[in-house]
N, C-alpha and C positions, 0 to 999 in steps of 0.2 A: 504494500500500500504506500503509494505517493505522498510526502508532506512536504508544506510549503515551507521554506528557510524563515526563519525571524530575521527584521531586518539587522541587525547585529550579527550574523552567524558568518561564521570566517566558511569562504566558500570550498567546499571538496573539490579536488582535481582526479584526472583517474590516471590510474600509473602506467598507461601504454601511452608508450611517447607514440609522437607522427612523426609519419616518412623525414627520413633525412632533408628530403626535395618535395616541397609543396608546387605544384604551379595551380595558377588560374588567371582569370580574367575577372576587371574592374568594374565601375561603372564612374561615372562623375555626372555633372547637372547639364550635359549633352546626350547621354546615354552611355552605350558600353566603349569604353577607350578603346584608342587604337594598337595598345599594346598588349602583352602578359606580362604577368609579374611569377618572378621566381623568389617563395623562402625559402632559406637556409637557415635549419630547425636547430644544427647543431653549433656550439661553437668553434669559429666565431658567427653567431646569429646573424644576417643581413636579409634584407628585400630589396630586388633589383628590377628594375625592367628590364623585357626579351621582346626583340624583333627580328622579325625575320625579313630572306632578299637584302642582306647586306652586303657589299659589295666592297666594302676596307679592306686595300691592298696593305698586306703584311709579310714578310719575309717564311716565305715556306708556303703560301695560300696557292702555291700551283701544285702541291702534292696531290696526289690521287688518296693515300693515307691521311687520317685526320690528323689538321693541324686547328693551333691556335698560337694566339697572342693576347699577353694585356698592355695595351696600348696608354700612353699619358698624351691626353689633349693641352697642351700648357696656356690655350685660349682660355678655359674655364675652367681649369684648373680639377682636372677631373679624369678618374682613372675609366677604359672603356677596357671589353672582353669580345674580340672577335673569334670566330673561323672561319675554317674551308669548308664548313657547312652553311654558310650563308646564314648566321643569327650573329645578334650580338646581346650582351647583356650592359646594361650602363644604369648612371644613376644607384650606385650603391647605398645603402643606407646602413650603418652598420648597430647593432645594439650594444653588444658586451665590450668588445675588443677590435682592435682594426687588423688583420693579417697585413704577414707581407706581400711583395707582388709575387714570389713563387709560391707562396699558400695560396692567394686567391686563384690564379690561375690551375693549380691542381682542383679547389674545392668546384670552379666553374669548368673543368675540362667532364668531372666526374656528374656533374650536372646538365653537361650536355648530352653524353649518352644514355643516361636516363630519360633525358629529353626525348632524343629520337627511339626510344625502346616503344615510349609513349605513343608516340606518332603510328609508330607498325601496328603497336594494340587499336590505334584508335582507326586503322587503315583495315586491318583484318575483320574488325567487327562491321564496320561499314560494308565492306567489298562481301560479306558473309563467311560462311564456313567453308576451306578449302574441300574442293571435290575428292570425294573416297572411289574407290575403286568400286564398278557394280559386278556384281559376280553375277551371270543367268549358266543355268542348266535346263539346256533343251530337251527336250523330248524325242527320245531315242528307242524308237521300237525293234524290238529283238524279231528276229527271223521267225517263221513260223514252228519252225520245227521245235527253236528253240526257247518260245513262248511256250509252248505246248510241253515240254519236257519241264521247266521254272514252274510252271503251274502248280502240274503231277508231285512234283518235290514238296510244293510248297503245302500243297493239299496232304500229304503225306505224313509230315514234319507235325502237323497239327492239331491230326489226330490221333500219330503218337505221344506229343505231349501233352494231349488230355488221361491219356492209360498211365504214361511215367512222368511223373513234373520234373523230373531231374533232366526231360528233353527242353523245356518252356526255356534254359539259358540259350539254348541251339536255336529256337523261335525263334527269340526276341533279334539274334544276330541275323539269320537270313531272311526278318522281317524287314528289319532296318535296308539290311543290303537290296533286297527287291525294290523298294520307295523309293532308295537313293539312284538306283540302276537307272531311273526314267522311262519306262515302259511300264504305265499305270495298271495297263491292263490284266498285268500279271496276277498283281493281287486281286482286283478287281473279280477276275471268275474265276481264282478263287474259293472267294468267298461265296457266289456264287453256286460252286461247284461241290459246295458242303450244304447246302439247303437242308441235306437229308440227314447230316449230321450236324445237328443245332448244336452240340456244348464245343463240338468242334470250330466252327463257325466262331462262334461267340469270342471264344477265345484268340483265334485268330486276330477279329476286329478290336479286342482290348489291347493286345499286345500291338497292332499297329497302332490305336489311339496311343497308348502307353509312350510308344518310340517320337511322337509327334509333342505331345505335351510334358514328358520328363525327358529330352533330349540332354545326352553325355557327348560332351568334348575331347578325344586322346589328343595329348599333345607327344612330340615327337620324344621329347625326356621319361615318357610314360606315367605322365600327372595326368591325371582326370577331372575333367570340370564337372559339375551336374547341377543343371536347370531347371527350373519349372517354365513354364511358356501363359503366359496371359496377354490380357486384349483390353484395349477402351473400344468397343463399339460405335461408331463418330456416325451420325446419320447427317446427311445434309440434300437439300433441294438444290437441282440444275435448271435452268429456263434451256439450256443450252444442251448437242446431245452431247456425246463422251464424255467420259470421266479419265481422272486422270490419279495415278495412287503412288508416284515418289516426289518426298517433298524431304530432302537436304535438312531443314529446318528444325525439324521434329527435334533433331537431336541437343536440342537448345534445351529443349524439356527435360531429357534426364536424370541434371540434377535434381529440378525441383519437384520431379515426380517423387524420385526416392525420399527426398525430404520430406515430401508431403504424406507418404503413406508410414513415414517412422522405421526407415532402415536405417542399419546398421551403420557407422560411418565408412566401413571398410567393404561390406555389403557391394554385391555387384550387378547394377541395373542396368540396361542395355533398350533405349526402345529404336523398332524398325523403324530407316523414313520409308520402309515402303510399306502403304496400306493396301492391305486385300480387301477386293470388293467381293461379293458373294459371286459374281460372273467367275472371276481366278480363281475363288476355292472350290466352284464344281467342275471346273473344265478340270484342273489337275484332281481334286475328290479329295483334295486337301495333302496329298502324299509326299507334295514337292517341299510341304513345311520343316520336312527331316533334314532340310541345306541349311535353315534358319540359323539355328545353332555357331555352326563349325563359320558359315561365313561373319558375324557379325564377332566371331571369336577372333576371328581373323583383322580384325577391324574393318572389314570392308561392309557393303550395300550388298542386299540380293535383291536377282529382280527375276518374278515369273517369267520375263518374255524379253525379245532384246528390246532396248528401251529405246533406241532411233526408229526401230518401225513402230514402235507402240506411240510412240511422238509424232508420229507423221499420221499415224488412222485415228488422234485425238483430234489433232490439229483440222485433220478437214471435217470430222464428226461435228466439231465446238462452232462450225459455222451453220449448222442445223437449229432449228429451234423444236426442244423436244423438252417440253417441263419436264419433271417426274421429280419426285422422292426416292431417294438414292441410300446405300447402306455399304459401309465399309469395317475391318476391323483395323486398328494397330497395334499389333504385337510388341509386347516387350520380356526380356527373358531376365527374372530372377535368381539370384545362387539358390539351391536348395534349401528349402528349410528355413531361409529370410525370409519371408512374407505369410503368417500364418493368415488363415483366411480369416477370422476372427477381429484381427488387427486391420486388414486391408477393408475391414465391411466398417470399422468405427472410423477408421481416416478416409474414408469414400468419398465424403463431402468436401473437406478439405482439398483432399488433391483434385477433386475437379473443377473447384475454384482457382487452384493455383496454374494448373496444364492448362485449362480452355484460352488462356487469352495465345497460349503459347503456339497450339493446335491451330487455331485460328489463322495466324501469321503465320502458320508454314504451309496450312492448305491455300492459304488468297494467293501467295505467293506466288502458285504454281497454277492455279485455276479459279477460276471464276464458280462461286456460286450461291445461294442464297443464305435461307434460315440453316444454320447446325443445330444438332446437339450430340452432346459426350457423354456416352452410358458411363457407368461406374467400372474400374477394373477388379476382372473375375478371371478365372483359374480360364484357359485355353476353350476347352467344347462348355466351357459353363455361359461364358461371355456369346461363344457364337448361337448357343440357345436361347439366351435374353436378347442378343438383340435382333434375333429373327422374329422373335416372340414379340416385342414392343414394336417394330415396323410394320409385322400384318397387322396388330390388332390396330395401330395407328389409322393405316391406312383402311381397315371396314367400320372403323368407328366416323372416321370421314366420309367414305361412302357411303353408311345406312344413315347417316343425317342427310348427306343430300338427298338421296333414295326417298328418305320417307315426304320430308318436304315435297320431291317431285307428286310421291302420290300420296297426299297425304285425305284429299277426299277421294281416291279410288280404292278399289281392292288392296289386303295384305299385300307382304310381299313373301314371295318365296325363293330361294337359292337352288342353284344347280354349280355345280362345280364337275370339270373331265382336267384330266393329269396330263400335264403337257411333260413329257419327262424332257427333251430339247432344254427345257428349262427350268427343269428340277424346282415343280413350281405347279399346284392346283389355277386357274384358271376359271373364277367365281363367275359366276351369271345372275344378275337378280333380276326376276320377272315379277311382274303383278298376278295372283293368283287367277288362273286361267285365261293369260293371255301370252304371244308370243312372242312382245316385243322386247329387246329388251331394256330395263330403267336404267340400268350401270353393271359396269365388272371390273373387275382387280384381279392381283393377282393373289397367293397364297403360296409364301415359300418354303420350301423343305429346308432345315437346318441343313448346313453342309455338311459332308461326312465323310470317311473312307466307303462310308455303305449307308446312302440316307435313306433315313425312317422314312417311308410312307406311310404307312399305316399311322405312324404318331402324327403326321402333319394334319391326315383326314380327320382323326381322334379330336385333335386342336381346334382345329375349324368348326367342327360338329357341334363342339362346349361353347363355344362364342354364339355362333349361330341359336343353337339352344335359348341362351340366356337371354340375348335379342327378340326370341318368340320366333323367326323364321325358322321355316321345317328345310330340310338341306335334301337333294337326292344328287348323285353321281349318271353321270354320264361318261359313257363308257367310251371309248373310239372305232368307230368303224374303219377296218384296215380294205380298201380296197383292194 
């Protein structure tokens, strides 16, 4: 608790001295002067003017190495500090003690390269964050024969390790290794290809979730990193079509993410600039997430796709005009065991007070687009659950308003929904009961997955629709 000094009371100081080298700028009853002023905190104590574009010829000023001089004006009786860096310092004013002219000259030589150390900080924050390397891994499909034999293995492997769990360390390796191989499809049928063996199945798709949301780092010494993988789900509207998901910027967040959710100091946060939009995590089915890891260990950028064509089919997209509501995740990876979920659900509000403005300024940077918002950060499939979950219901909650308003002295309304698998995605119909036209439709998306639920997404839909009093029926496709 705060109390105010009595006017008597001798005032406390705090015992951390300031920088050796203060600079800044003035102001007088013109406004901001045309110089800066430099103190010197230590003694001997002074405050000096600094300009720069000086052009005092002095004995050594053509070296390419830094020089200087302190120069005596005997007009006005007054000592000056040039270089071959083009500043000067003059007008001393000294408090304690007067140095000599080699003291001063050492205290203003060590004051100038502070000076220009300044200049690069204040140059690198301006110009942005130097560019990181982006790492992509293409998509490389295996021969058929040799699809077909990887499968068989892997189907094999599977449901051996449901009989012996001492196979499940052998899984988890030739899981990883399949994901990271690039040929999705491997696992893909798969899992598929166990239908009729569900614990086998099951296990399978844990052990790939598993290798995607606790990803291990080997380093070549044989130390071991281990992560947890989570997400802020970022939704934001486009007037415009494409989207666009690396944004450099992101990484400005870091610190104050980790700050904000109560790490460790020593604790190791890492978030992607590249966000996944639901489009990249069903095309790859989420498997390409097993690069996450190792590359941003590396200090480098991953990117689903190479980023000069994905820049060039944005670029001519973003001259379309196509509204929509849009859904992306940002992943960031935790040392294990830093971030209990407990801890990150009481700091949830805090850090997304602290990220959004940051988020903000890395996505405008790079694209254009309207309203955001930034879910809470949750554990890897927990994040991609919520925020599928809050952007359908966002978006039927918008549409049965308009919907009913449309009819609101006509007939009920009823729903139809058919499964556009293209796009991993129900495909709603809302009709007026017994008629054909129809009042609106949306979409309804399947969580991304190595293997998405359908059944759970039709499940979800149903419970909404339910509670709204609309009755739902499926529509099935007709294959020509």
């Amino acid at each position: 608790m705060m109390k105010p000094h009595p006017r008597n009371a001798r005032i406390k100081g705090s015992a951390l001295r300031p920088n050796r080298f203060i600079f800044g700028d003035a102001v007088d009853e013109q406004g901001l002067e045309p110089c800066e002023y430099l103190v010197h905190t230590e003694s001997p104590m002074f405050v000096c003017r600094l300009v720069g574009n000086d052009e005092t010829p002095f004995d050594g000023d053509d070296q390419e190495a830094f020089a200087s001089a302190l120069l005596f004006d005997e007009t006005d009786n007054v000592s000056i500090y040039v270089c071959n860096q083009g500043f000067r310092l003059f007008d001393f004013f000294f408090h304690d003690a007067t140095p000599t002219a080699a003291e001063l000259q050492a205290i203003c030589d060590d004051a100038m390269q502070t000076y220009l150390d300044l200049q690069d900080i204040y140059r690198q924050r301006d110009e942005g964050l130097p560019a990181r390397e982006i790492r992509v891994f293409p998509m490389t499909p295996l021969p058929p024969a040799g699809r077909v034999a990887a499968v068989a293995n892997l189907k094999s492997l599977a449901q051996e390790a449901c009989e012996r769990p001492v196979s499940r360390l052998r899984l988890t390796g030739l899981v990883q290794q399949t994901m990271a191989g690039g040929d999705q499809a491997v696992l893909t049928e798969a899992q598929l290809g166990l239908q009729t063996a569900p614990a086998a199945r099951e296990l399978l798709l844990a052990t790939a979730r598993d290798c995607i949301a606790y990803p291990e780092v080997v380093h070549k010494d044989g130390s071991i990193l281990s992560f947890e993988l989570w997400a802020m789900p970022f939704a934001f509207s486009r007037a415009q079509g494409g989207a666009w998901w690396h944004f450099p910027l992101i990484e400005r967040a870091e610190p104050v993410l980790a700050d904000a959710l109560g790490l460790a100091p020593k604790a190791t946060l890492w978030m992607s600039p590249t966000a996944f939009t639901v489009e990249m995590l069903n095309e790859r089915a989420c498997q390409d997430l097993v690069h996450l890891a190792p590359v941003m260990d590396a200090g480098c950028d991953y990117a689903p796709m190479n980023p000069d064509d994905a820049r060039a089919t944005y670029e001519a997209a973003r001259r379309t005009q196509d509204p929509r509501l849009m859904l992306s995740f940002i992943p960031f990876l935790v040392e294990r065991g830093a971030l209990p979920q407990e801890q990150a659900r009481r700091f949830a509000r805090g850090a997304l007070d602290a990220v959004m403005p940051l988020v903000q300024d890395a996505i405008g940077a790079e694209m254009e687009y309207g309203e955001a918002e930034l879910f809470a950060p949750l554990p890897w499939w927990e994040a991609l659950a919520a925020g599928i979950g809050g952007i359908n219901r966002k978006r039927l909650a918008l549409t049965l308003a308009l919907a009913s308003a449309h009819a609101s002295r006509g007939a009920p309304l009823q729903a139809e929904a058919e499964y556009q698998p293209e796009h991993q995605a129900y495909e709603v119909l809302l009709r007026r009961s017994g008629r054909e036209d129809v009042v609106a439709r949306l979409p309804w998306m399947l969580v991304p997955d190595v293997a998405p639920d359908r059944a759970r997404a039709w499940s979800d839909l149903s419970h909404c629709l339910e509670e709204a009093g609309i009755p739902l029926a499926e529509r099935l496709s007709r294959l020509h």
